[in-house]
Backbone bond lengths (Angstrom), bond angles and torsions (degrees), N, CA, C in turn:
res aa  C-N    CA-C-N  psi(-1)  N-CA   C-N-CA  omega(-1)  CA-C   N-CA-C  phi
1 X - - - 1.443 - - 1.529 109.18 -
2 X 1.198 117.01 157.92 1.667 117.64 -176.80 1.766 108.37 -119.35
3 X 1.401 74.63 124.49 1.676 105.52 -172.50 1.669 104.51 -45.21
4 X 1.364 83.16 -63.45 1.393 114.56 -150.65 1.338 132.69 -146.59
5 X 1.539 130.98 143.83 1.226 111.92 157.08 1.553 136.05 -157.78
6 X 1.071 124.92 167.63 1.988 108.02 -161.33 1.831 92.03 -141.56
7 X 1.645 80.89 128.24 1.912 101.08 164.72 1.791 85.04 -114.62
8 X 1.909 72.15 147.80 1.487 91.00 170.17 1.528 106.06 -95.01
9 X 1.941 110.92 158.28 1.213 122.66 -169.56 1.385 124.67 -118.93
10 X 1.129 141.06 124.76 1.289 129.88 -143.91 1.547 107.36 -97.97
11 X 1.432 115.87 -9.36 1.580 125.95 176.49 1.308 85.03 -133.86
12 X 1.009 130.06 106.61 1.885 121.06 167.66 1.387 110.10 -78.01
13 X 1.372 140.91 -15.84 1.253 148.92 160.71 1.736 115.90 -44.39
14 X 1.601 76.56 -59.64 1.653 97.77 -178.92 1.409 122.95 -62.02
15 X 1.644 109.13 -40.65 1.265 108.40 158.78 0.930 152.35 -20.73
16 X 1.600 87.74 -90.14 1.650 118.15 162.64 1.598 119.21 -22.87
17 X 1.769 97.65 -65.82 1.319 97.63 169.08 1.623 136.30 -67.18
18 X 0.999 81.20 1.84 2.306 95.89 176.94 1.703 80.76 -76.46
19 X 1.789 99.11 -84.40 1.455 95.29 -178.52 1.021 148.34 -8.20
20 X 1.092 111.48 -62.84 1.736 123.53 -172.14 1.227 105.34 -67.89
21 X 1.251 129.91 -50.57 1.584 121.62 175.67 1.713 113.25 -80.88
22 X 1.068 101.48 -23.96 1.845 95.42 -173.45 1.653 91.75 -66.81
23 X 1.401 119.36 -54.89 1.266 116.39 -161.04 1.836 115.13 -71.73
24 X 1.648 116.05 -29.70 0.890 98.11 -159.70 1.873 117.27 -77.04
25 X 1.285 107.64 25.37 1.863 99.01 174.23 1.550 93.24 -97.01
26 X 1.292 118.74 -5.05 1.399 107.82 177.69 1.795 109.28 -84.33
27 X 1.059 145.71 14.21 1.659 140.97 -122.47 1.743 114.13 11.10
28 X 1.358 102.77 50.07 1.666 93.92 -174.38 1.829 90.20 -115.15
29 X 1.369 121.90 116.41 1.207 116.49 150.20 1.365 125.02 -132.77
30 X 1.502 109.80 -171.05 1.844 110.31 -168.68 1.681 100.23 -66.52
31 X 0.931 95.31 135.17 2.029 94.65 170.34 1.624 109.27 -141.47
32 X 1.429 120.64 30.92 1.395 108.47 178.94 1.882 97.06 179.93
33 X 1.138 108.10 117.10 1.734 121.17 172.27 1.855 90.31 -101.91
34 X 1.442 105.40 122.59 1.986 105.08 179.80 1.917 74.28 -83.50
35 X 1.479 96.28 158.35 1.960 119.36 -179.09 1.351 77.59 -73.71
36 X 1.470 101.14 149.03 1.658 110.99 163.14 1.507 108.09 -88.43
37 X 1.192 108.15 3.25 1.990 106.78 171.91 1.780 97.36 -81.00
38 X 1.379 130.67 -5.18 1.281 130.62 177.20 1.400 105.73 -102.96
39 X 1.343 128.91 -7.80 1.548 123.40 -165.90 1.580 96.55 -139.05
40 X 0.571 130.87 35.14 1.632 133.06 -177.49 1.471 118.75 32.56
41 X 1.417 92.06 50.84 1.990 85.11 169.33 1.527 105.26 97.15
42 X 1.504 127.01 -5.13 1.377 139.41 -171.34 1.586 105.35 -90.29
43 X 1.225 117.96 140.46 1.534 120.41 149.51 1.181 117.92 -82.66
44 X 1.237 136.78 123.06 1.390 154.75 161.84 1.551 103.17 -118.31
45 X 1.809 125.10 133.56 1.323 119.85 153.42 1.411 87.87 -108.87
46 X 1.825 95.06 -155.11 1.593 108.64 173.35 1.972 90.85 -163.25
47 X 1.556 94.09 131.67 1.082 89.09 -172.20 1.730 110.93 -103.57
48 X 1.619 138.50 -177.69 1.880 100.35 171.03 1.825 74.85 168.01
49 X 1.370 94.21 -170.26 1.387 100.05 -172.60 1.589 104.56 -125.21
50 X 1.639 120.94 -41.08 0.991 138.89 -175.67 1.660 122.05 -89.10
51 X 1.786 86.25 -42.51 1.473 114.03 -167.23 1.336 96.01 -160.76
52 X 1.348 117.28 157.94 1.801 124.98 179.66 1.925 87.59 -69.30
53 X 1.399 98.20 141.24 1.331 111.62 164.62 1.391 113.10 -136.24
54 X 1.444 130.03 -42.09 1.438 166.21 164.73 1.540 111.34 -52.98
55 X 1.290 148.22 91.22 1.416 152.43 -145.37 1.123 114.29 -130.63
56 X 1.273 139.67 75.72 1.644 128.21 154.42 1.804 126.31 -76.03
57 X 1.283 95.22 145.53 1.839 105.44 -168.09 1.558 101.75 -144.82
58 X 0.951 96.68 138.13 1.978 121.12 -173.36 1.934 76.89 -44.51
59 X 1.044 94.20 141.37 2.002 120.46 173.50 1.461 88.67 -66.34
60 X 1.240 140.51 -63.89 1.395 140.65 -159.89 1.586 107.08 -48.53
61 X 1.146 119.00 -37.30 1.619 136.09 -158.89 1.417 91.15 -93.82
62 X 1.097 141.42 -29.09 1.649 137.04 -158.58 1.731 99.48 -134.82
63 X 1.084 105.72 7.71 1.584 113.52 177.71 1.714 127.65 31.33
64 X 1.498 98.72 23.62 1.183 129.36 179.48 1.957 104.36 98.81
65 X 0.957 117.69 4.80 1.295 107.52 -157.75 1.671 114.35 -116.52
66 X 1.240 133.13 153.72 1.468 126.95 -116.90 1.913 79.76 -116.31
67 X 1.482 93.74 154.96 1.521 99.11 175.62 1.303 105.97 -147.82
68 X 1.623 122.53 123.98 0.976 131.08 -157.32 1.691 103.94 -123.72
69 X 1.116 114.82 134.19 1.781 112.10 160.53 1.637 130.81 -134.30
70 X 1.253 86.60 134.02 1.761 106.09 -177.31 1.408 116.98 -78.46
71 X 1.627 114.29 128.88 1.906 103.61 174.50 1.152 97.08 -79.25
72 X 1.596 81.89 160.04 1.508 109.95 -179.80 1.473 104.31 -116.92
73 X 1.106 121.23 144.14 1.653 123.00 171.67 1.563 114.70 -69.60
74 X 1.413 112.34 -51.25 1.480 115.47 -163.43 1.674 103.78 -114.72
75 X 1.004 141.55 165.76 1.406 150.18 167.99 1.769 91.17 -52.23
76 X 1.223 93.56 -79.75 1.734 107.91 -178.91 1.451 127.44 -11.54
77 X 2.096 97.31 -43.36 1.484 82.66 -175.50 1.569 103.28 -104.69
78 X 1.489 125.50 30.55 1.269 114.86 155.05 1.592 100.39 -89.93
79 X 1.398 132.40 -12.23 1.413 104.74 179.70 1.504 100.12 -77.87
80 X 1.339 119.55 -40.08 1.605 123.43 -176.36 1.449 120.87 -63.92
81 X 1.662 96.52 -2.50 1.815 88.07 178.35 1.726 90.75 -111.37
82 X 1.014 131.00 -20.02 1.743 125.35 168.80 1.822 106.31 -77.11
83 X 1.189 115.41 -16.65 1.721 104.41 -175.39 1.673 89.87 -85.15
84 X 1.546 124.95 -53.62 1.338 128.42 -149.79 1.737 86.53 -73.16
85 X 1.530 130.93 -45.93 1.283 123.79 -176.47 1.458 111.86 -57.25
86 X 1.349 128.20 -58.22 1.384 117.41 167.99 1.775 108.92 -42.40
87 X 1.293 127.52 -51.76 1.012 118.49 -144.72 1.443 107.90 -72.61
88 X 1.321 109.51 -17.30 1.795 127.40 160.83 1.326 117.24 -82.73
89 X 1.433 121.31 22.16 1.281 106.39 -179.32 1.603 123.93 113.91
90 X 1.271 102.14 -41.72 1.643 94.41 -171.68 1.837 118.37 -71.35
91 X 1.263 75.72 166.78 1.739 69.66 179.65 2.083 122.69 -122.98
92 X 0.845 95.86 154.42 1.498 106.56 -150.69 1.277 101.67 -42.00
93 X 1.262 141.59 131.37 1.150 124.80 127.65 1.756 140.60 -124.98
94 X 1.166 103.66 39.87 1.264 123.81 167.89 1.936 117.85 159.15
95 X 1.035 107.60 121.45 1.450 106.87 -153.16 1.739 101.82 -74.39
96 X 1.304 128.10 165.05 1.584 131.69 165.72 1.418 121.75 -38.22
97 X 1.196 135.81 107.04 1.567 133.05 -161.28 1.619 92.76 -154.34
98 X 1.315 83.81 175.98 1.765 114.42 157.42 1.793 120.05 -88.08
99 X 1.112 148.07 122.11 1.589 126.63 -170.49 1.740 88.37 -144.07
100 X 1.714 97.14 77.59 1.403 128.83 -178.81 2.009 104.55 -43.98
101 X 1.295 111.53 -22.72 1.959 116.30 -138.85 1.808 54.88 -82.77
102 X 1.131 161.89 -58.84 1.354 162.33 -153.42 1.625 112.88 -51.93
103 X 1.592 112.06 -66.46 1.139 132.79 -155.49 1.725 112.22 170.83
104 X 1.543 117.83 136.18 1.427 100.40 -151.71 1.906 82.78 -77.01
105 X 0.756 134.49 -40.36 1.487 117.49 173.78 1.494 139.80 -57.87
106 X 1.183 112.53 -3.39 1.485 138.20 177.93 1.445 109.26 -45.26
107 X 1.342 127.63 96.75 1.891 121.26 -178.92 1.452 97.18 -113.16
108 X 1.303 121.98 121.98 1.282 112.73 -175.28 1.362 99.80 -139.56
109 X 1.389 127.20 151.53 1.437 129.56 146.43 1.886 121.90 -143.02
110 X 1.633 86.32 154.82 1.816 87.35 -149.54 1.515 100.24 -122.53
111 X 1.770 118.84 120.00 1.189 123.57 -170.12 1.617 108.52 -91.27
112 X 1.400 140.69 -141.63 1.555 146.25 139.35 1.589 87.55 -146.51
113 X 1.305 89.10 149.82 1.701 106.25 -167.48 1.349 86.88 -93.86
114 X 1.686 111.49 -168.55 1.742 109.66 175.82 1.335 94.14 -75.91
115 X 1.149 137.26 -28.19 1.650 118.39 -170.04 1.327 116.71 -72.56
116 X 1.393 127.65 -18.06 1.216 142.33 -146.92 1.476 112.73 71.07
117 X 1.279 143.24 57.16 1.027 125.17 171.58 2.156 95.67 -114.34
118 X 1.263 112.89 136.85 1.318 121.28 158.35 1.319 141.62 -45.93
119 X 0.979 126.41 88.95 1.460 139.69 -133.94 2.274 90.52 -128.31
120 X 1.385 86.77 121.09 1.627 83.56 -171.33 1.850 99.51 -137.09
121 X 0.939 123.74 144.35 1.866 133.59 177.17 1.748 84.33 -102.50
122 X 1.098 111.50 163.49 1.407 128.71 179.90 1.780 110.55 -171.38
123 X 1.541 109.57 116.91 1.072 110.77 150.59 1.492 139.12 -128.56
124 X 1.481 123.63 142.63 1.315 119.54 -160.92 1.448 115.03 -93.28
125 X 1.320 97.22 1.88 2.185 86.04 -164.91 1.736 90.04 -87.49
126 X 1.195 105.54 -179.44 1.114 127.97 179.08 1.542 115.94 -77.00
């Protein structure tokens, strides 16, 4: 199932503000700015109804290119979906952890496919 997902934005100002009104007759609004001390200086929100699901990130940071993430049920099989993804090729981009600035339960790990696109497993339980 898919967690989640983030297009990058080429005016993130401009965005945002598309967003917020395009989305809100749907009950979808912004509910989360990530600290830019977690993204290096980048704007990323997340927009969602329940929970951020909906992800925009400065174009520069995502180099136009789309990043998608799959739940994971157990901690375990986000390490088994970053060992088997490297082991096909991808290349690292962030190893199996906790990434608390999220949610203190947040276990995530983040591969690049051959295209470069951001490819992340995520699980929330404890």
């Amino acid at each position: 199932m898919i967690d989640h997902i983030t297009i990058g934005v080429s005016d993130f100002d401009r965005s945002t503000a598309f967003y917020d009104q395009a989305l809100a007759p749907l009950g979808v609004s912004r509910m989360f700015d990530v600290p830019e001390e977690h993204t290096d200086g980048v704007k990323v929100t997340g927009y969602g109804d329940d929970r951020p699901w909906f992800w925009l990130a400065e174009e520069h940071a995502t180099r136009g290119l789309m990043h998608i993430a799959f739940q994971a049920k157990r901690q375990a099989d986000v390490d088994a979906f970053h060992a088997a993804a490297l082991r096909a090729g991808g290349a690292d981009n962030g190893v199996p952890g906790l990434r608390p600035h999220y949610h203190a339960d947040y276990y995530a790990a983040f591969v690049l496919d051959p295209d470069g696109h951001n490819i992340e497993a995520v699980c929330h339980a404890r």
